[in-house]
Every structure is written in C-alpha cells, then in structure tokens.
C-alpha positions as CSV (number, residue, x, y, z in Angstrom):
1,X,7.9,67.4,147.3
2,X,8.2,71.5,147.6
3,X,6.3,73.9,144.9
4,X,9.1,75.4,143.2
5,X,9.7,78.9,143.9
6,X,8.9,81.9,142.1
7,X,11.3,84.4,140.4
8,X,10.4,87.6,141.3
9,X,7.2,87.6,142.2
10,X,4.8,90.8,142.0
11,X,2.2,89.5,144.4
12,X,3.1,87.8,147.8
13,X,1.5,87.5,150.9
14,X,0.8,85.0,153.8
15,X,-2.1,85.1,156.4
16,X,-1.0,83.1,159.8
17,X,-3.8,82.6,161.9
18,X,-3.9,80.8,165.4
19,X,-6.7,77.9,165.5
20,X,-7.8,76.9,168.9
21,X,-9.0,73.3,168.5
22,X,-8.5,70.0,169.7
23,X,-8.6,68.6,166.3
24,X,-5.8,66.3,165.1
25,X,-3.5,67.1,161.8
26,X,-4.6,63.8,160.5
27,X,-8.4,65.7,160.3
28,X,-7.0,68.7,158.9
29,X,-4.9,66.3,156.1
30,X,-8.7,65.2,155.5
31,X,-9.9,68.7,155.0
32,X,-6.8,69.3,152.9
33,X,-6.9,65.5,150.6
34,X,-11.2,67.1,150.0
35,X,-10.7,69.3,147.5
36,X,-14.0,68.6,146.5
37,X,-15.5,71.0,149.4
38,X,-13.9,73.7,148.0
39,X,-16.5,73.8,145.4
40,X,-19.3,76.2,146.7
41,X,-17.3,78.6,149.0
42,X,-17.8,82.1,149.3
43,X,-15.3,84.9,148.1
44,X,-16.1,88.8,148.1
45,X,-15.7,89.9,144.4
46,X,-14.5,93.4,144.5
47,X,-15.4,93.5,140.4
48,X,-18.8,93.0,141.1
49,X,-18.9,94.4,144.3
50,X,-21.0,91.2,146.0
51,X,-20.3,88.0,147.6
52,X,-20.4,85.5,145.2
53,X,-19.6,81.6,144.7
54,X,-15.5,81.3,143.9
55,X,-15.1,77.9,142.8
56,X,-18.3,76.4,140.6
57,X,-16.4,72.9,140.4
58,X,-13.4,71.4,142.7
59,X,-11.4,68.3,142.3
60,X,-8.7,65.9,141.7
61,X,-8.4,65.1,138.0
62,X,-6.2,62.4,136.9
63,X,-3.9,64.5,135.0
64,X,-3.2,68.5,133.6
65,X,-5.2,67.9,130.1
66,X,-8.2,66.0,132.3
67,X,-11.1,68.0,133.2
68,X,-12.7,64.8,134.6
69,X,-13.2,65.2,138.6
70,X,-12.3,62.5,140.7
71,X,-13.6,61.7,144.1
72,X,-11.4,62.7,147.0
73,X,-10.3,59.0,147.6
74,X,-8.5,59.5,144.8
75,X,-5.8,61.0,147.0
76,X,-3.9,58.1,148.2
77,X,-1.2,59.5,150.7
78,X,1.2,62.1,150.7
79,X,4.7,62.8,149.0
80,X,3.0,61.9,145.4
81,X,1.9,64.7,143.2
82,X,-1.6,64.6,141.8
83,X,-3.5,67.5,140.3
84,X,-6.6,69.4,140.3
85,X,-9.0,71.3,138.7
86,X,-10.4,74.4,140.2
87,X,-13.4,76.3,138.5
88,X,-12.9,79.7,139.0
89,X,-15.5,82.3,138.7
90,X,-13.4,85.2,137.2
91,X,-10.3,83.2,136.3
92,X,-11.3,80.2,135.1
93,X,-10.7,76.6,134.6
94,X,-7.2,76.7,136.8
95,X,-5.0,73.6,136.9
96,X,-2.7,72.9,139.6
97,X,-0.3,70.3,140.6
98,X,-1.2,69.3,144.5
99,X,1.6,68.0,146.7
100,X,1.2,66.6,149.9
101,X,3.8,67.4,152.9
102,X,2.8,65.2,155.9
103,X,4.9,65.0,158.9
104,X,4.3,64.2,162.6
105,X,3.9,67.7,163.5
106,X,2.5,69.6,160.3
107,X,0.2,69.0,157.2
108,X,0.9,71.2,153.7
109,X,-0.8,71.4,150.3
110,X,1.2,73.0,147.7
111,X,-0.4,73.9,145.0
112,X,1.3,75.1,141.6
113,X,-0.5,76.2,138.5
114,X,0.3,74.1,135.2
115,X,-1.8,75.8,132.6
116,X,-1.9,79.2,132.1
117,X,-4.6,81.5,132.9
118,X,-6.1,83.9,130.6
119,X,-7.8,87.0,131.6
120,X,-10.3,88.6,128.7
121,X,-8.2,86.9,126.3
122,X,-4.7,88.0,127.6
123,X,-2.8,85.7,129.6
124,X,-2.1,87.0,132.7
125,X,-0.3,84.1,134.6
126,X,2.0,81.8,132.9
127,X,2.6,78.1,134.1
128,X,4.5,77.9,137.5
129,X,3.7,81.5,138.0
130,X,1.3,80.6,141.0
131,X,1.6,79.0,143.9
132,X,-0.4,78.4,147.5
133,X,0.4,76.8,150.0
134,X,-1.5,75.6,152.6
135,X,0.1,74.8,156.3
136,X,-1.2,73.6,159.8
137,X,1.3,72.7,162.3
138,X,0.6,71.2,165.7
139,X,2.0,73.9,168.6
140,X,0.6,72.6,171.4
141,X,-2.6,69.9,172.3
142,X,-5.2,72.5,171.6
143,X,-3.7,74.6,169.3
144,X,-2.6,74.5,165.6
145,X,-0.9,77.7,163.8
146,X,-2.3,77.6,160.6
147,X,-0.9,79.8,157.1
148,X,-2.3,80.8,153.7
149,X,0.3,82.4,151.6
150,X,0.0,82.9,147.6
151,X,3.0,84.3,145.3
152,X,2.4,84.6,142.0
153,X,4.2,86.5,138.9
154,X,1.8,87.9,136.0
155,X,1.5,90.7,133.4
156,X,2.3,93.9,134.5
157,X,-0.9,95.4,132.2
158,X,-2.5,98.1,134.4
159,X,-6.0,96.2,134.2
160,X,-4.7,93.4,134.7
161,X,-2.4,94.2,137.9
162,X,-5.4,95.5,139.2
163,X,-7.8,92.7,139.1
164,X,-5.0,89.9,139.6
165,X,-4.1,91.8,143.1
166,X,-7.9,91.8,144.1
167,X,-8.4,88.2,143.2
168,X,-5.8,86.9,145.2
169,X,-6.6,88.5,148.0
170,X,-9.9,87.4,148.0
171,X,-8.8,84.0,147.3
172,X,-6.7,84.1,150.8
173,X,-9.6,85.2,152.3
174,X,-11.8,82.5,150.9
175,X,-9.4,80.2,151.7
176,X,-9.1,81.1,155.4
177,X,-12.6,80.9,156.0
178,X,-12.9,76.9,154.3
179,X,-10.3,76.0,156.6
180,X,-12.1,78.4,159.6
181,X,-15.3,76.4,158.7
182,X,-13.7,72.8,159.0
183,X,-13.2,73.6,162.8
C-alpha cells in the first residue's frame, strides 16, 4: 500500500539523514507502529516565536470519524491500512490514514490526511492533499539512511501560504528529531 500521490503540489520537501546505529529495522518499525510517542514532542513555532508542544494527543483510532485513541498494539502488522489521530497545536485534530511498508531491507509509514484541515475557519488542506512519509532503509550493519519528506497541496491565500509553509517545515523538523531521539 503506497500514499497516493499529489497533483501539483505547492509544498514539497524531503530531509535524508544518515543514522549511525546498530539498531535493527524491526526496532525502528517499533518506533514507527508507536504513534503514541509522538504525543509530547517538541516543534519551533515560528507564529509564536517559542518552542512549544506539537502534538497534545497521538494515536491509532479505529476509524476516520473515531477520535478514540487506541493503544499501539493496535497495530497488528504491516500492508493493512489503519488510521490515526494527531492533535495538532496550530492545525488541529488531523486524521490520517497510516500504511505500513515493511520489507527485508526498509521500514515506511505513509501517512495521508482524510479530513480536511481548517485554518481560522478557512480550509486550508483538502482530503488527500497531505502526505508524509516516513523511510529507514538498512545500508550497511551500522548504518540506516533514514528520510522525512511531506507534499501537500492547499489554498493559495497569502496568510495562509505563509503559515502552512512554516508549519511543515517545522513538522519535518519535529519529526527528525522523534526519530533522532529513538536512537
């Protein structure tokens, strides 16, 4: 199962990042099947100009209307689609469908947004307008190359261009540094 791509996106970037580690992938498909310990990390809000806490709650929910967490063991292997609630501090309750790509070399978590996200009442990204995608691939017995990217489409409103661009690149960042702290 792939995220579906995105016509024309107006944001898309990737971060690709060299781990040194003698972790296994089956450790980081445990990081990646916790979404759970993404609740509490850190992101740099350029709005408010501090670090602050991005996600207030994080975790599988059964399906795109829940807003029920379930533990991580709800995940029960890969090549299913589940989905997830993240609690976002500026964007709010985001809902994404999370597939699993596991393979004897590489781990990936796609995830694609179902419900739209709204933005001082406007909606500024539609459903299947965002997607991230999570990779580590094994290059050699103490290394893994690892990749963030994030491509989304939304409203080309001035305001909103400008605080959607900020967000996600914060979110990378964020991102990078759950994974940085699983090592």
């Amino acid at each position: 199962m792939q995220a579906e791509a995105i016509d024309n996106p107006n944001f898309t970037k990737e971060k690709t990042f060299t781990l040194q580690t003698t972790k296994s992938l089956q450790e980081f498909a445990k990081v990646f099947h916790s979404i759970s310990t993404l609740k509490g990390i850190q992101y740099y809000s350029h709005s408010n100009e501090k670090w602050t806490t991005l996600y207030h709650g994080a975790g599988f929910i059964e399906n795109a209307k829940s807003r029920k967490y379930l533990p991580d063991t709800y995940y029960t292997g890969a090549n299913k689609a589940y989905f997830c609630l993240l609690d976002d501090n500026s964007l709010g309750d985001c809902v994404f469908k999370v597939s699993y790509i596991e393979t004897s070399n590489e781990i990936r978590m796609d995830l694609l947004l179902v419900e739209p996200i709204k933005i001082w009442g406007i909606t500024g990204v539609y459903p299947n307008n965002l997607a991230i995608k999570l990779k580590v691939t094994k290059t050699t017995s103490e290394t893994l190359q690892a990749s963030i990217s994030i491509n989304a489409k939304y409203q080309t409103v001035s305001f909103l261009e400008t605080h959607l661009t900020e967000s996600f690149n914060a979110r990378m960042d964020a991102l990078y540094k759950w994974i940085m702290g699983q090592l």
